[in-house]
C-alpha positions in Angstrom: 0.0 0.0 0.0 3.0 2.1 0.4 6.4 1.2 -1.2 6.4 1.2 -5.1 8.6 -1.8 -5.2 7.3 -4.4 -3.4 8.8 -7.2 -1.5 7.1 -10.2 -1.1 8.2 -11.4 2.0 6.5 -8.4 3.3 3.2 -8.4 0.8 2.9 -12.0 2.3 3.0 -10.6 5.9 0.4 -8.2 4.9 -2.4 -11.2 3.6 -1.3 -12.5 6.7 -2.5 -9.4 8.8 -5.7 -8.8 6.8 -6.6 -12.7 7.3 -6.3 -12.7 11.3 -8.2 -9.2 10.6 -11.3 -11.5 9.4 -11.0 -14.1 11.7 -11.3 -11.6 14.5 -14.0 -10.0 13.2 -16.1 -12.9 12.3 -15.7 -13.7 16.4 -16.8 -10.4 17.6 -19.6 -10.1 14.9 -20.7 -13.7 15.3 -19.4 -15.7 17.1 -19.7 -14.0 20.1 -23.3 -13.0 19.8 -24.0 -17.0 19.2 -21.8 -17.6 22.5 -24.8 -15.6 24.8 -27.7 -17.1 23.1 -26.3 -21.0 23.3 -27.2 -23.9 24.8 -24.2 -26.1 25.2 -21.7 -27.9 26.9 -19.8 -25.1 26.7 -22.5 -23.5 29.4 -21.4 -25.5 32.0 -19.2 -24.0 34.8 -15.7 -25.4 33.7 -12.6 -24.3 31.9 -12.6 -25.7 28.2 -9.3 -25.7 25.9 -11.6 -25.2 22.5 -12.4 -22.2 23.8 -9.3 -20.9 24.0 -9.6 -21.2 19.8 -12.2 -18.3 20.3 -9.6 -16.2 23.0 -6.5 -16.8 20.8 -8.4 -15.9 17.5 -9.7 -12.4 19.1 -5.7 -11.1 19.3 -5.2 -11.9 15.6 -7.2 -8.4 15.0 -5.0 -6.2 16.9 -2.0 -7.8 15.8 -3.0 -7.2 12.4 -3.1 -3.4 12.6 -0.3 -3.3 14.8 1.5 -5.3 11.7 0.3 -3.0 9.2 1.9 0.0 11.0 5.1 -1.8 11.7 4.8 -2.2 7.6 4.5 1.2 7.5 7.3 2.9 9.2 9.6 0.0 7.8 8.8 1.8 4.5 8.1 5.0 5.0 10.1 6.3 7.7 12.5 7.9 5.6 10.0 9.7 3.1 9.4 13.5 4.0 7.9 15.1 0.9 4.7 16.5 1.9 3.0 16.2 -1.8 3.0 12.5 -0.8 -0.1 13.0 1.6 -2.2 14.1 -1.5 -1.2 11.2 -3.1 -2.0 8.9 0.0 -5.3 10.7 1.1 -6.3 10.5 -3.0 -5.7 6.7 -2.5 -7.3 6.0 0.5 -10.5 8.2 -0.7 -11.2 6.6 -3.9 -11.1 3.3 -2.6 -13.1 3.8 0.0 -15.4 5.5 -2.2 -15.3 2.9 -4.5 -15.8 -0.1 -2.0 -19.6 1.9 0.0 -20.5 2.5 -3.7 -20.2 -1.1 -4.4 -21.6 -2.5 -1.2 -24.2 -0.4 -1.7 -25.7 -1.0 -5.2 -24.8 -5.2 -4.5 -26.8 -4.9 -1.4 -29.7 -3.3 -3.1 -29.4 -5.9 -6.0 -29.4 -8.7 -3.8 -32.4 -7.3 -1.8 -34.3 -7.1 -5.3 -33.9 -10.4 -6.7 -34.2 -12.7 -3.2 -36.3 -9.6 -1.0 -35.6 -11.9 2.2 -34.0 -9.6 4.6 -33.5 -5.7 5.2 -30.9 -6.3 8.2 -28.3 -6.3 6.3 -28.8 -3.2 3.7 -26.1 -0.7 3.7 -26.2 3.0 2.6 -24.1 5.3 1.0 -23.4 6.9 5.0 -20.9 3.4 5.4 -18.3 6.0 3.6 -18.0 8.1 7.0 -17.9 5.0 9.0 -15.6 2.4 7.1 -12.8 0.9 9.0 -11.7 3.2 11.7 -8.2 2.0 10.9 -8.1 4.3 7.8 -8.1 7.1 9.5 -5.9 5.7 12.2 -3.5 4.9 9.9 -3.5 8.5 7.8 -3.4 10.1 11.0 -0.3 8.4 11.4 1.0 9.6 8.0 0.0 12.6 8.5 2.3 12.8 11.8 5.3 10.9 10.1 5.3 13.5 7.5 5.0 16.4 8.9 7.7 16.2 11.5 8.2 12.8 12.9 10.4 11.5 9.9 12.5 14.5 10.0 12.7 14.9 13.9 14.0 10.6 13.7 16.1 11.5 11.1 18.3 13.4 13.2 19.2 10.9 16.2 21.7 8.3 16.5 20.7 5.2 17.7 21.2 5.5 21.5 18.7 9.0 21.4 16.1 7.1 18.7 16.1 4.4 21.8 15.4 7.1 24.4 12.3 7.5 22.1 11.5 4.6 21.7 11.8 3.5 25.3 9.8 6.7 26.5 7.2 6.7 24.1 6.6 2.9 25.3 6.5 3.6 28.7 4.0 5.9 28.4 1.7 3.9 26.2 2.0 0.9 28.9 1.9 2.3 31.7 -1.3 2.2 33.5 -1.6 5.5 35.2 0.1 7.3 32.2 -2.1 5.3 29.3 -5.3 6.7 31.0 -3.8 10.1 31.4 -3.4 10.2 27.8 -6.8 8.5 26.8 -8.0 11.3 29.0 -6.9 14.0 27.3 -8.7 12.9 24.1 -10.9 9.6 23.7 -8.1 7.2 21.1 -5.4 9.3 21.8 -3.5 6.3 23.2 -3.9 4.1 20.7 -3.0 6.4 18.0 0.6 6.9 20.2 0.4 3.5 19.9 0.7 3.3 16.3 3.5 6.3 16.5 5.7 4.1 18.9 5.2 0.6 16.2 5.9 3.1 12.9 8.7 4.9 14.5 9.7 1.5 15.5 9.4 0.0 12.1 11.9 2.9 11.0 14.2 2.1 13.5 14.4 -1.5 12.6 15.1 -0.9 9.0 17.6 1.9 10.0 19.5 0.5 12.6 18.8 -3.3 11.6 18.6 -4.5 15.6 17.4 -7.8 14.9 20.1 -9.0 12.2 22.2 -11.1 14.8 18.9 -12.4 16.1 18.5 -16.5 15.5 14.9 -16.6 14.1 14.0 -19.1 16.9 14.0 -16.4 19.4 10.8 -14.7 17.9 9.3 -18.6 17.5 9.8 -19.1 21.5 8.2 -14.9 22.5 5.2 -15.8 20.1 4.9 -19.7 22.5 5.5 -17.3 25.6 3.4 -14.7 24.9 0.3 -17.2 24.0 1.3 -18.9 26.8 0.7 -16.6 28.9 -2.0 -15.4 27.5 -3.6 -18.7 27.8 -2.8 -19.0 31.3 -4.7 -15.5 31.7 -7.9 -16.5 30.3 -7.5 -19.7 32.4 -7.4 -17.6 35.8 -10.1 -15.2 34.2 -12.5 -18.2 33.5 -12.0 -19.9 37.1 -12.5 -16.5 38.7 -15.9 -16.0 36.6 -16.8 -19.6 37.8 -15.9 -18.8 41.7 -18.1 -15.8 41.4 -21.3 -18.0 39.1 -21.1 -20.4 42.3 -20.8 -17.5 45.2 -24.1 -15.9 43.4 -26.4 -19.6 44.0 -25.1 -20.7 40.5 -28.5 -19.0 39.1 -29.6 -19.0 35.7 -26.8 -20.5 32.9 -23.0 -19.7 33.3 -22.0 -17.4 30.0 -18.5 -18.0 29.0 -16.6 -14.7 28.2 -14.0 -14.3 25.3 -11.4 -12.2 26.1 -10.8 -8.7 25.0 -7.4 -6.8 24.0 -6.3 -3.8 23.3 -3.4 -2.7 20.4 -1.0 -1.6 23.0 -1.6 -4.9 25.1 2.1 -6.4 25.7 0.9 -9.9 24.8 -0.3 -8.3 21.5 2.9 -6.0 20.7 5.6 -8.6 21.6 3.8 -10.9 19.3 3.3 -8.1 16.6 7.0 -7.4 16.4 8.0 -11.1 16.5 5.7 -12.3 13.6 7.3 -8.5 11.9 10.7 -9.9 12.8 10.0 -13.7 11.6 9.1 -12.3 8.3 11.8 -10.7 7.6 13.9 -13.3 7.5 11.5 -15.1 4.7 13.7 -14.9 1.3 10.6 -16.0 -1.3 12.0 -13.7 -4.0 9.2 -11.5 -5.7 5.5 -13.3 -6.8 3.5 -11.5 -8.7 0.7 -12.7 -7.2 1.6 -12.3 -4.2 2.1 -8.7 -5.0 -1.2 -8.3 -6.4 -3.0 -9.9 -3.3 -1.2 -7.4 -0.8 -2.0 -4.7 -2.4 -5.5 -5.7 -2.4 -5.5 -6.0 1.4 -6.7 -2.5 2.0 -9.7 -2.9 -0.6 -10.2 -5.9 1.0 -10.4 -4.2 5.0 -13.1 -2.1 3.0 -15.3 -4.5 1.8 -15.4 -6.7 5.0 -16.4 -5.3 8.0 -19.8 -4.7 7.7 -23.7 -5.6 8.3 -23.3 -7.3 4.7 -20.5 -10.1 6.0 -21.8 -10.4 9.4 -24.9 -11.5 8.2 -23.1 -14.2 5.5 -20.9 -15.3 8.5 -23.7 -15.8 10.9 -25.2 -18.4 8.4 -23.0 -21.0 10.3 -23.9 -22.2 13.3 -20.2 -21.6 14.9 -20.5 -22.6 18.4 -22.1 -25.7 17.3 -19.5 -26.8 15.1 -16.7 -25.8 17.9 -18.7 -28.1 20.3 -18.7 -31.0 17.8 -15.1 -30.7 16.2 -12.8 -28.2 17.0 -10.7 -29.4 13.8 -13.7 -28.9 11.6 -14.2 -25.1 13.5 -10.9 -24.2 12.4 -11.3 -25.4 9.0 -14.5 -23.5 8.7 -12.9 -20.2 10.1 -10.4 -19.9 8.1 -12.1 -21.0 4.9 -14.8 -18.3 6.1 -11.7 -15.7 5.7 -10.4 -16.5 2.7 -13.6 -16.4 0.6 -14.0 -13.0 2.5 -10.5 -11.8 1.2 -11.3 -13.2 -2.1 -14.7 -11.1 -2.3 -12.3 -8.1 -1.6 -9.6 -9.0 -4.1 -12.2 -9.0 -7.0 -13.6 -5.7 -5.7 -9.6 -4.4 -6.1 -9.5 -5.7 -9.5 -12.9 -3.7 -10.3 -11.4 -1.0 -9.1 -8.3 -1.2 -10.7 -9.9 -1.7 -14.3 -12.4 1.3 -13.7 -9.0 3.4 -12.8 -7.2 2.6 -15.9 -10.4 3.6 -17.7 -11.2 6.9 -16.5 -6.8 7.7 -16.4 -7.0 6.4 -20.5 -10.1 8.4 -20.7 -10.0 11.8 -18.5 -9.1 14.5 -20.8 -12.1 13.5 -23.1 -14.5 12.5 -20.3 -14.0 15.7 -17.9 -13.0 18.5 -19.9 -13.7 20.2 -22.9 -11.8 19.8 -25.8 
């Protein structure tokens, strides 16, 4: 989405982000909503591993955004021509102009020919409310190129560490996070994504990782799950204790855990799956090209009434209580024909683009 040349180590680590993008989102939009209204074993008052498929799944969203920024300032954090941001913003528009229009008019058309449900018809107002990451993420731009690429430019590495370390401290910290999210309601997270890009730039300047072994990153990704495991273990008991204190009345609801983008669990992993992938020599792939530049279209085109209602078609809960195997089939094959919808959208886009550049003289002004 950024760099002209693309490398496809890191357009691969992109599909990668979008896809645990959709299989968080089809647990929050779904999945989660099927968890209150069951009637399962998985009611019952005990601890159960498959459900950890559900906890584990609901990082994959925040580590996805937290990947795309990393992306970013890997690429970016060198670029400080300001004429860039027209460019950017001019991207970012038309695409997201392009995607409501066409969720729009196939929504209608679909409500035409089968008129079985209204729940799920968007209009044109999804422009103003697509994605909140696109604005996260131009925010971010807009930051990097105003004055945080030139301001990094001129540190050495022991003061761009100082940064670094500050800025992180001050995202993590308890009492200093909630001072910040004070002062303006996202402010944190949007430091968040400062702290990843600038620390994207810092990797590619200062290349901290290069006398790394790979297996490092493998064991803080097993650590980090680990204890994230552990955590929802101890969360689960202690929701159990309290079901049981109350006269164990009406049926115990299991919980699925939330995060947050500047959760440790969810950074460490961020920046090891960021570091793991870097390592990857798969030369360039076209395709593979293609397919990660798609991955904004495709963050578009998903998250919406539209998808959640496709999702829902599956009974997901039930088909975690009878096969946990055939669950995680079903999720991921769920995402994938999600990112393909969104690829196609891309290449619509695309060929309308190369139209209207072939054509513009002729169709907007006067010869």
């Amino acid at each position: 989405m950024e760099n002209k040349v693309r490398s496809s180590n890191f357009e691969l680590l992109r599909i990668l982000a979008l896809l645990m993008i959709i299989l968080d989102h089809i647990v929050i939009h779904c999945m989660n909503g099927q968890l209150v209204g069951s009637q399962t074993i998985l009611n019952q008052p005990m601890f159960f591993n498959r459900m950890q498929l559900l906890n584990i799944a609901m990082t994959f969203g925040y580590i996805g955004n937290n990947i795309f920024i990393l992306i970013s300032g890997y690429f970016l954090i060198s670029k400080t021509d300001k004429s860039n941001l027209l460019k950017t913003a001019s991207k970012l528009l038309s695409q997201q102009g392009f995607a409501a229009t066409i969720l729009v008019l196939l929504t209608a058309s679909i409500q035409i020919i089968k008129r079985n449900s209204i729940s799920w018809l968007l209009n044109i107002d999804i422009f103003n409310n697509m994605a909140w990451f696109v604005g996260f993420y131009f925010m971010i731009i807009v930051i990097a190129y105003l004055f945080l690429n030139r301001f990094l430019a001129k540190l050495d590495m022991n003061e761009y560490l100082i940064f670094l370390a500050v800025l992180f401290v001050f995202v993590e910290m308890g009492w200093t996070g909630e001072m910040i999210e004070s002062i303006a309601t996202g402010l944190r997270v949007l430091l968040n994504g400062v702290f990843l890009f600038a620390l994207g730039g810092f990797i590619h300047r200062f290349e901290p990782f290069r006398n790394i072994k790979v297996y490092i990153f493998f064991i803080v990704l097993l650590l980090s799950y680990g204890l994230i495991y552990i955590s929802n273990y101890n969360t689960t008991n202690v929701n159990i204790a309290n079901y049981i204190a109350t006269g164990s009345q009406g049926v115990f609801q299991q919980s699925i855990a939330t995060y947050a983008n500047y959760h440790i669990g969810i950074e460490l992993i961020s920046i090891s799956l960021f570091a793991i992938f870097m390592r990857l020599h798969i030369g360039s792939s076209k395709i593979v090209n293609f397919f990660g530049a798609a991955t904004f279209m495709v963050y578009l085109t998903h998250d919406n009434t539209f998808f959640y209602a496709i999702w829902s078609r599956l009974n997901w809960i039930q088909i975690l209580v009878n096969s946990p195997v055939k669950f995680v089939i079903a999720h991921i094959g769920m995402a994938i024909l999600t990112f393909i919808f969104g690829v196609i959208i891309y290449s619509l886009y695309l060929g309308l683009s190369k139209i209207i550049k072939e054509n513009a003289r002729r169709i907007f002004f006067q010869q």
